[in-house]
Chimera marker file (.cmm) of the C-alpha trace (Angstrom):
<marker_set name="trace">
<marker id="1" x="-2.456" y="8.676" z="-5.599" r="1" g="1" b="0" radius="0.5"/>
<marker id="2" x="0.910" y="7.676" z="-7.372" r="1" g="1" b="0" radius="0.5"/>
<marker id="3" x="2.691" y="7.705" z="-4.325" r="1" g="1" b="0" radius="0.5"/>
<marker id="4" x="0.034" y="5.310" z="-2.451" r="1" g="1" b="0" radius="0.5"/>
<marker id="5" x="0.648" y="2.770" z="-5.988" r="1" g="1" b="0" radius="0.5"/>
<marker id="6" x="4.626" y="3.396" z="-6.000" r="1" g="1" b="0" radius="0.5"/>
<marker id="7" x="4.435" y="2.240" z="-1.729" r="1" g="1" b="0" radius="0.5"/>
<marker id="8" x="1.989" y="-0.735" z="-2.822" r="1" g="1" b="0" radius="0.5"/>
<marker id="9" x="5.082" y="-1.674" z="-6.042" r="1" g="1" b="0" radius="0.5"/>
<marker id="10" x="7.599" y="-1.617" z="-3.072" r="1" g="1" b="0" radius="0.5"/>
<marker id="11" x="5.834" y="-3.778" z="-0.481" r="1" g="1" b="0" radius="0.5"/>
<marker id="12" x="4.623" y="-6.103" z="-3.388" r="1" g="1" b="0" radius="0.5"/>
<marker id="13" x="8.703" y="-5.975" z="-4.285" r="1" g="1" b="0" radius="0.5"/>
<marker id="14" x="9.695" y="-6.605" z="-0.243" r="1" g="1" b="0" radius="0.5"/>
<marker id="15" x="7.517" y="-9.274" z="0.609" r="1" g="1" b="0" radius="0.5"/>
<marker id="16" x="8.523" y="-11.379" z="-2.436" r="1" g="1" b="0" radius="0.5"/>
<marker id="17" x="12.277" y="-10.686" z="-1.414" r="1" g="1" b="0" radius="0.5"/>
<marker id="18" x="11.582" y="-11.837" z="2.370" r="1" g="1" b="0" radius="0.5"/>
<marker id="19" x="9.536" y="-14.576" z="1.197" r="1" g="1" b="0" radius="0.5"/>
<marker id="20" x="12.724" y="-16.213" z="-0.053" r="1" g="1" b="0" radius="0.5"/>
<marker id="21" x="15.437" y="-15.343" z="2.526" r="1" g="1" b="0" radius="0.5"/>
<marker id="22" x="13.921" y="-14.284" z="5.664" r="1" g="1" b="0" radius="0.5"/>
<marker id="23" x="13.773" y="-16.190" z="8.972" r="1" g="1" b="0" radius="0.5"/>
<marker id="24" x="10.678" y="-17.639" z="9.996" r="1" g="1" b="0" radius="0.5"/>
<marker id="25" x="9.934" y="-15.662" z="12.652" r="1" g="1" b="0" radius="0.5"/>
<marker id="26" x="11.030" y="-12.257" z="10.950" r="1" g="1" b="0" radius="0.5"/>
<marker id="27" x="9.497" y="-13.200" z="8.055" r="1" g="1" b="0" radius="0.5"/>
<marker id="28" x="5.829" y="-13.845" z="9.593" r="1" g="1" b="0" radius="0.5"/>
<marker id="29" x="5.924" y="-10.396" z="11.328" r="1" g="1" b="0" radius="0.5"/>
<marker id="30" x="7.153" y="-9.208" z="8.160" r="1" g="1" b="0" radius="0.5"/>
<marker id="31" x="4.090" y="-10.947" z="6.405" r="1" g="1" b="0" radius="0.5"/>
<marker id="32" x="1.910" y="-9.464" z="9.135" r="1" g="1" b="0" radius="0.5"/>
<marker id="33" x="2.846" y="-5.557" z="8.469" r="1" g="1" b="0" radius="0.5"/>
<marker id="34" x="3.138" y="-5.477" z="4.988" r="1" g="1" b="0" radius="0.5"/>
<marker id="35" x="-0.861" y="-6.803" z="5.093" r="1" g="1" b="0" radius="0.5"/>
<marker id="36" x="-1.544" y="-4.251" z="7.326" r="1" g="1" b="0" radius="0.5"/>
<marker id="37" x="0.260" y="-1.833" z="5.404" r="1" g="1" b="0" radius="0.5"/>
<marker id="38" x="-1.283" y="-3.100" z="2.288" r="1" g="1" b="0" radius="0.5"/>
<marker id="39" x="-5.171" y="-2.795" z="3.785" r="1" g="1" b="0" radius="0.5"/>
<marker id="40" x="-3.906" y="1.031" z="4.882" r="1" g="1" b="0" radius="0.5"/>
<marker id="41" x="-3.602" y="1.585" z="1.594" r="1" g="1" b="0" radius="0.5"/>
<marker id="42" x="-6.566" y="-0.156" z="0.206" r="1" g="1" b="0" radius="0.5"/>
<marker id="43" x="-8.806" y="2.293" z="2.633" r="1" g="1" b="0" radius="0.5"/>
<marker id="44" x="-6.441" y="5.517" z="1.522" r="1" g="1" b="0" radius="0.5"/>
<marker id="45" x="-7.324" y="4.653" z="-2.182" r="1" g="1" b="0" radius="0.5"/>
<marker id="46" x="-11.403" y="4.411" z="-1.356" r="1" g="1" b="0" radius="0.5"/>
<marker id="47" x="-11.129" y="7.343" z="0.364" r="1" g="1" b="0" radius="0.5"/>
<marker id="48" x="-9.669" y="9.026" z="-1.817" r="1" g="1" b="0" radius="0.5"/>
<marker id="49" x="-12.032" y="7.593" z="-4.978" r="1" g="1" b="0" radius="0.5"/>
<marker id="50" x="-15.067" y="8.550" z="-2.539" r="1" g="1" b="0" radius="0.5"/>
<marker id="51" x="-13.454" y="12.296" z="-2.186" r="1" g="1" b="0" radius="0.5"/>
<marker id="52" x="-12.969" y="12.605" z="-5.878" r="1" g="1" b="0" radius="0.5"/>
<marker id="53" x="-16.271" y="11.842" z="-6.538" r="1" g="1" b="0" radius="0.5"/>
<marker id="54" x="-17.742" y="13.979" z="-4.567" r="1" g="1" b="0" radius="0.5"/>
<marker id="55" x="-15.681" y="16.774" z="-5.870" r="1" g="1" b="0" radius="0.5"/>
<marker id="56" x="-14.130" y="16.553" z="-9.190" r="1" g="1" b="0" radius="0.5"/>
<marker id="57" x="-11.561" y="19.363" z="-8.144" r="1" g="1" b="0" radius="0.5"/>
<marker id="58" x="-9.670" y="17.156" z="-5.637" r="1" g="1" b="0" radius="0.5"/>
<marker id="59" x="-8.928" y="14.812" z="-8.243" r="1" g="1" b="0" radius="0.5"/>
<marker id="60" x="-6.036" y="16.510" z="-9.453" r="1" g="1" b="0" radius="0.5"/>
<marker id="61" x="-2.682" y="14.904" z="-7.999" r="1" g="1" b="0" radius="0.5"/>
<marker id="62" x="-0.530" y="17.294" z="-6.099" r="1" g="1" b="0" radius="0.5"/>
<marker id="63" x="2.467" y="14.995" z="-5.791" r="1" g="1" b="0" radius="0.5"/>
<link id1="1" id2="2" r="1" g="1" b="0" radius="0.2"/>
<link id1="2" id2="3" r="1" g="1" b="0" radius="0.2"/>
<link id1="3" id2="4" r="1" g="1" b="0" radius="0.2"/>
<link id1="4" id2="5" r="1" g="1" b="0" radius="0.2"/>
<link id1="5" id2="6" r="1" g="1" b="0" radius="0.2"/>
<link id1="6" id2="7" r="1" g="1" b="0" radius="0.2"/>
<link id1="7" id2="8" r="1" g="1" b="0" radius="0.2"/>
<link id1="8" id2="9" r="1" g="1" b="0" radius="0.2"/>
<link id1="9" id2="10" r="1" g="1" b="0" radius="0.2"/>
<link id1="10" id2="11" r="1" g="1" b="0" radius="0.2"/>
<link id1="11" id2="12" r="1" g="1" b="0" radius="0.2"/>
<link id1="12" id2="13" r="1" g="1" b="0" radius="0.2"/>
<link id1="13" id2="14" r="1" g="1" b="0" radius="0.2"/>
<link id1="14" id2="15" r="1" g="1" b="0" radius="0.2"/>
<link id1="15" id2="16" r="1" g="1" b="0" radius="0.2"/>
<link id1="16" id2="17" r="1" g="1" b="0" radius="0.2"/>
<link id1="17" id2="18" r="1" g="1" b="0" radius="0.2"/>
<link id1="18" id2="19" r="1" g="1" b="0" radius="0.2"/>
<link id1="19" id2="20" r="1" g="1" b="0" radius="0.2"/>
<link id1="20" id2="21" r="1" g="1" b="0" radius="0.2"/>
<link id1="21" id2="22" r="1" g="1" b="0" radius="0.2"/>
<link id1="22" id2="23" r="1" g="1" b="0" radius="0.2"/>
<link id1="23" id2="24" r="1" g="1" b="0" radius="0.2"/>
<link id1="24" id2="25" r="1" g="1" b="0" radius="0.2"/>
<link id1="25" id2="26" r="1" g="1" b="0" radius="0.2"/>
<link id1="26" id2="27" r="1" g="1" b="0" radius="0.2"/>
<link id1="27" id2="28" r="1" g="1" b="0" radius="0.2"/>
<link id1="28" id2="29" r="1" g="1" b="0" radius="0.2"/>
<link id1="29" id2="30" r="1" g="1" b="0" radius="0.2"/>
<link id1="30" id2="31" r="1" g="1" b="0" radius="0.2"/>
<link id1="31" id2="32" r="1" g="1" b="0" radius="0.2"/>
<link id1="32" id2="33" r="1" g="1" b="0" radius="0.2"/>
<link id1="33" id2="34" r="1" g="1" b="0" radius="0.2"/>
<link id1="34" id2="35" r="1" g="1" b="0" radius="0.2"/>
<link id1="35" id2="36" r="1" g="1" b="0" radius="0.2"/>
<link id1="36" id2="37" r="1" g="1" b="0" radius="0.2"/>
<link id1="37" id2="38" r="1" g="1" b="0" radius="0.2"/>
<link id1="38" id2="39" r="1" g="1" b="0" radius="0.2"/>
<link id1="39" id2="40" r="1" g="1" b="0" radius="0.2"/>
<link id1="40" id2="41" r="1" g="1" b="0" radius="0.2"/>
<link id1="41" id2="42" r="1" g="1" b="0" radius="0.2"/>
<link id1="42" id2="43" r="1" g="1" b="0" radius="0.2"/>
<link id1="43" id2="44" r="1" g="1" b="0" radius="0.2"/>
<link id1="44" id2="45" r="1" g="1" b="0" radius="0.2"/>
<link id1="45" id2="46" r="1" g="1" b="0" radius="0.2"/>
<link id1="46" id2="47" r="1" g="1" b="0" radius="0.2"/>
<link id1="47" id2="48" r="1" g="1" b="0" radius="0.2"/>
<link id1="48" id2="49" r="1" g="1" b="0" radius="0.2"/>
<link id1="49" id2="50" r="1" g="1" b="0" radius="0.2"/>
<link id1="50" id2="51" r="1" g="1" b="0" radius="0.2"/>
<link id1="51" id2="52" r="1" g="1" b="0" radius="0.2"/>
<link id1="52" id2="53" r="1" g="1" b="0" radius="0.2"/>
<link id1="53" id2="54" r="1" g="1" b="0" radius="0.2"/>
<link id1="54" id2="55" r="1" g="1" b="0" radius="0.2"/>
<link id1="55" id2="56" r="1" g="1" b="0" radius="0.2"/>
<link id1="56" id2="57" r="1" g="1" b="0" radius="0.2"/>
<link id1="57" id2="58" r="1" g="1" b="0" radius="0.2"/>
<link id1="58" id2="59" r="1" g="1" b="0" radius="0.2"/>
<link id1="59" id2="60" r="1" g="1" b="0" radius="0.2"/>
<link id1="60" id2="61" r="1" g="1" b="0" radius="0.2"/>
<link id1="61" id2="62" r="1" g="1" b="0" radius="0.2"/>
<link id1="62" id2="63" r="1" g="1" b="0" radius="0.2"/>
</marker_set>
């Protein structure tokens, strides 16, 4: 689970660094995979809370 919120802090991080310098082109395609990348993690995270509460084993954090 910290590794899913460290990748969300770096994404968060890129897109407000492309925001400012990227082309327009780059940076739309840039816009469009960090929201996809962003919703990935959205569904990892309520899979995981789903898991956990169905077994309050798995939510120890093996990273």
């Amino acid at each position: 689970m910290l590794t899913l919120f460290l990748f969300q802090r770096e994404l968060s991080q890129l897109k407000e660094e492309y925001l400012s310098s990227a082309d327009t082109m780059i940076k739309a395609q840039i816009l469009k995979d960090i929201a996809l990348l962003t919703e990935a993690i959205k569904e990892m995270k309520e899979t995981w809370d789903a898991r956990s509460s169905l077994n309050p084993m798995k939510n120890i954090d093996h990273t």
